[in-house]
N, C-alpha and C positions, 0 to 999 in steps of 0.2 A: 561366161556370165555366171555368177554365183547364184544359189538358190534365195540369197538374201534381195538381189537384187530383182530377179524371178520374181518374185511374190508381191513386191511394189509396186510392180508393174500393175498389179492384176487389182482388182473390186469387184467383190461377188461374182465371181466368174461363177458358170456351171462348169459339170464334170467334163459335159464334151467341148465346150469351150476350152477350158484348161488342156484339155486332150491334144486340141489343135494347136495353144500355147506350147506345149510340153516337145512337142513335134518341130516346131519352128527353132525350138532353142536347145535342146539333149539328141544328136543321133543315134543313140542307145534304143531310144525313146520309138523312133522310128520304127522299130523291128517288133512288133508288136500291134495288135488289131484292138480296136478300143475295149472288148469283149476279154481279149487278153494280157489288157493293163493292170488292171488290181490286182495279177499274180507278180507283178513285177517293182508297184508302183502304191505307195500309200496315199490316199486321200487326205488331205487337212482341208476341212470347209471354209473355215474362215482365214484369209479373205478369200480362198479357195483356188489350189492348187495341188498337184501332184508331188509326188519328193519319192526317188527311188528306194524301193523296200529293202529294209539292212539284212533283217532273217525272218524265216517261217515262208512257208505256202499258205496262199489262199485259193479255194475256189470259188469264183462267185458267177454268174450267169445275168445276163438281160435280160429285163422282164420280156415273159410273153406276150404277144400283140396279135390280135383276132385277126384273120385273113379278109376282114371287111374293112380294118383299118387305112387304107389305101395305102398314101406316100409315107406314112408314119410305117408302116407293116416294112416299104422297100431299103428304107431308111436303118431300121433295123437289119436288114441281110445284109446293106453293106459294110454295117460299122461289126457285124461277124468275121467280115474278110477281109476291107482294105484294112491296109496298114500304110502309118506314117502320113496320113494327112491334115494337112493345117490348115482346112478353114470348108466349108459347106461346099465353097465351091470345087475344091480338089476332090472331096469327094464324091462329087457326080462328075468327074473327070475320065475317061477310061482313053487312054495312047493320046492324050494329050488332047483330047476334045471334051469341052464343058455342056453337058449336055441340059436340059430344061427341068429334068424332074428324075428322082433317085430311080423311079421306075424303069425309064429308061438305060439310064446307066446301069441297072440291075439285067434288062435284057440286054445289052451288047458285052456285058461280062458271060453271059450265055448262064444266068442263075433264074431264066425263065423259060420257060420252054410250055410250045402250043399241047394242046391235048391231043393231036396226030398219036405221038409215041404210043400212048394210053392203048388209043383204039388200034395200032396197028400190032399193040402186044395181046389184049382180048380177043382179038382174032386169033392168035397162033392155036390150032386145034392141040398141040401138044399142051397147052397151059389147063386143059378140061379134065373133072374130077368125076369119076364116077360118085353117086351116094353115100355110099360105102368110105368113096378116100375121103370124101368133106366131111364125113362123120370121125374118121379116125386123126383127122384135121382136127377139128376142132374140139374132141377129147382130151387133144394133147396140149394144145392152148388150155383147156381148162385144169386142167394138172398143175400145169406152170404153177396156177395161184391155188393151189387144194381143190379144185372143185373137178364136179365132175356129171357128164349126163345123165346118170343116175339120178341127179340130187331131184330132175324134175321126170316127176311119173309119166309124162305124157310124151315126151322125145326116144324118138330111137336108137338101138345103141345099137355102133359094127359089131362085126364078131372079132372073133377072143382071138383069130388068126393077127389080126393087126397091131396085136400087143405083148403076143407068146417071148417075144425075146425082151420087150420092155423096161428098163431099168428105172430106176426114179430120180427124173428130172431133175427135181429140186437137190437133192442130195449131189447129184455129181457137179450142178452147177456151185453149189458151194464147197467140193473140193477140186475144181478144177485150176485155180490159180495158179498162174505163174511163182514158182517159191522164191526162186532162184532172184529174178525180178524183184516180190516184194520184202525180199532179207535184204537185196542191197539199198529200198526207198525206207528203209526201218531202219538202217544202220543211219542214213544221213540226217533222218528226222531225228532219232534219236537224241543226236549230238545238238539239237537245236531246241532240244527242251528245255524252258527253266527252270527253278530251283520248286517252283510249286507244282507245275506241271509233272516232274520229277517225282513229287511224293507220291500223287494221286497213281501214275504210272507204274508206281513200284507195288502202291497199295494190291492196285486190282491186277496183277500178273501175280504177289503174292500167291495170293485167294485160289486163282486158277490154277496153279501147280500143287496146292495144297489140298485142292479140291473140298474147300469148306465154304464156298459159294459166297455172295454177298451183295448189299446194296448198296453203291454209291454215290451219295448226289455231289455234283458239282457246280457249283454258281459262279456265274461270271456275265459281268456285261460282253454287248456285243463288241465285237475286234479281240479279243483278249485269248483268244487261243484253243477255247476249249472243242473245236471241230479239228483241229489239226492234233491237239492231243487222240481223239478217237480215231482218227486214221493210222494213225503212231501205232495204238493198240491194236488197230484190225490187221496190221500190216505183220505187226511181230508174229501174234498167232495161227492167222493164216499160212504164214513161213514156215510155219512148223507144221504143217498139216489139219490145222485145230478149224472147228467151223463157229461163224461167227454172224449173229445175226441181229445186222444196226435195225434197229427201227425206230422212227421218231413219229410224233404226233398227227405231222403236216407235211404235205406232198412238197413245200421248199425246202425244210427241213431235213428230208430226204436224199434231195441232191447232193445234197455234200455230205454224206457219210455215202461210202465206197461201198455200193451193192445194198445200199438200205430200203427200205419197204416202211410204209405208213405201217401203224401197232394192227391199226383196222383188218388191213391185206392180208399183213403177215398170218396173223393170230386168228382172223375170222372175229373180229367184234362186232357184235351186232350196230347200227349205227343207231338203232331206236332201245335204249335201255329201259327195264324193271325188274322189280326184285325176281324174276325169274329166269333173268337174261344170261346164258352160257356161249362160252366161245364154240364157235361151229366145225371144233376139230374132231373126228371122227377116228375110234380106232382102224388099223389099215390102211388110212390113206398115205400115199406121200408127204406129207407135210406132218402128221403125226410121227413118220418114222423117221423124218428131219430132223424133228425138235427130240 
């Protein structure tokens, strides 16, 4: 069947309708989890259908759903993991039995489990921290993101034994990358750049080897490319040893630049502004000798 004829069929479908369309009529189609269609598979809304994606990566995620959502929440875990099914009821399906409610079919895939486990691991006397370790525990969680016990006068802090060999977190996690790895995903991306994507690309790797710095905005509606250009770029410099650090506006914005952090996190901005307001980076800290 042609994709001409595909799309006739259809009238205002939703995405996951089309989904379970796409499933019945492409076995390409099949090999893929709904969660991991849009990396394969472009959306046209009207009259709405899928059409296999020619070039580029996308990443895109399902929205979050509150753990008090019930069947909607179960609903969600499944359309994470099956793959290839065409229609509600396949998917509360598990070895060939149609079960009542997504929930279900979430515990006999065994993606539920009782809170036994929980309490029979708080129990292991081996998992117990003295003072001292939950304090150098959770110093080192506060580092992660620049901060630190110190910041608040009234908390105590371990000794100096639990940090004597310490390195800084933040720094080796940004040059820990796989090179080898993101030279060969910058080579393929590369070649999948367009002719505009191409200038801005050229612009700011320019800059960076020249080391005359610089500021570049880039506009583009949404689909058009410009997340897959910035992985492009984190992927070349990274490869080469270079550190690089995405940050965007908003915690969704985030997810899809490779190792990004909200500007707020990164930076330390305060979230309540006035004309006195300073970012809360401190000299000596990790994250001051990151940046």
């Amino acid at each position: 069947m042609s994709w001409r004829m595909f799309v006739t069929r259809q009238y205002k479908k939703t995405k996951l309708e089309a989904w379970f369309d796409a499933n019945q009529t492409f076995p390409n189609a099949r090999n893929y989890s709904y969660s991991e269609f849009p990396n394969k598979f472009t959306w046209h809304p009207r009259p709405g259908f899928w059409k296999e994606r020619k070039r580029g990566d996308v990443f895109k995620r399902l929205s979050e759903v509150h753990s008090s959502s019930g069947e909607l929440l179960y609903l969600r875990m499944l359309l994470l993991r099956k793959k290839g099914s065409k229609s509600f009821e396949d998917l509360k399906s598990v070895n060939g039995h149609i079960h009542e409610t997504f929930k279900e079919a979430c515990a006999t895939l065994g993606l539920l489990k009782n809170d036994n486990q929980w309490r029979h691991m708080l129990n292991d006397p081996h998992l117990y921290l003295s003072d001292e370790d939950a304090l150098a525990e959770i110093e080192k969680l506060f580092n992660d993101i620049g901060k630190s016990l110190k910041d608040y006068a009234t908390m105590p802090f371990p000794s100096e034994v639990y940090f004597s060999n310490a390195v800084n977190g933040l720094l080796q996690e940004e040059t820990s990358y796989d090179k080898e790895e993101l030279k060969i995903l910058h080579e393929k991306n590369h070649e999948m750049l367009n002719p505009e994507q191409k200038k801005v690309y050229d612009s700011i790797i320019q800059n960076v080897y020249n080391k005359v710095g610089g500021v570049f905005f880039v506009y583009g509606s949404g689909g058009c490319g410009m997340t897959f250009l910035w992985q492009t770029l984190c992927c070349r410099l990274r490869s080469e040893g270079k550190i690089v650090l995405p940050v965007a506006s908003c915690g969704i914005a985030v997810v899809l630049l490779p190792g990004g952090r909200t500007a707020h996190s990164r930076f330390h901005i305060p979230l309540k502004l006035d004309q006195d307001s300073t970012a809360g980076i401190r000299h000596g800290t990790d994250i001051a000798e990151l940046i």
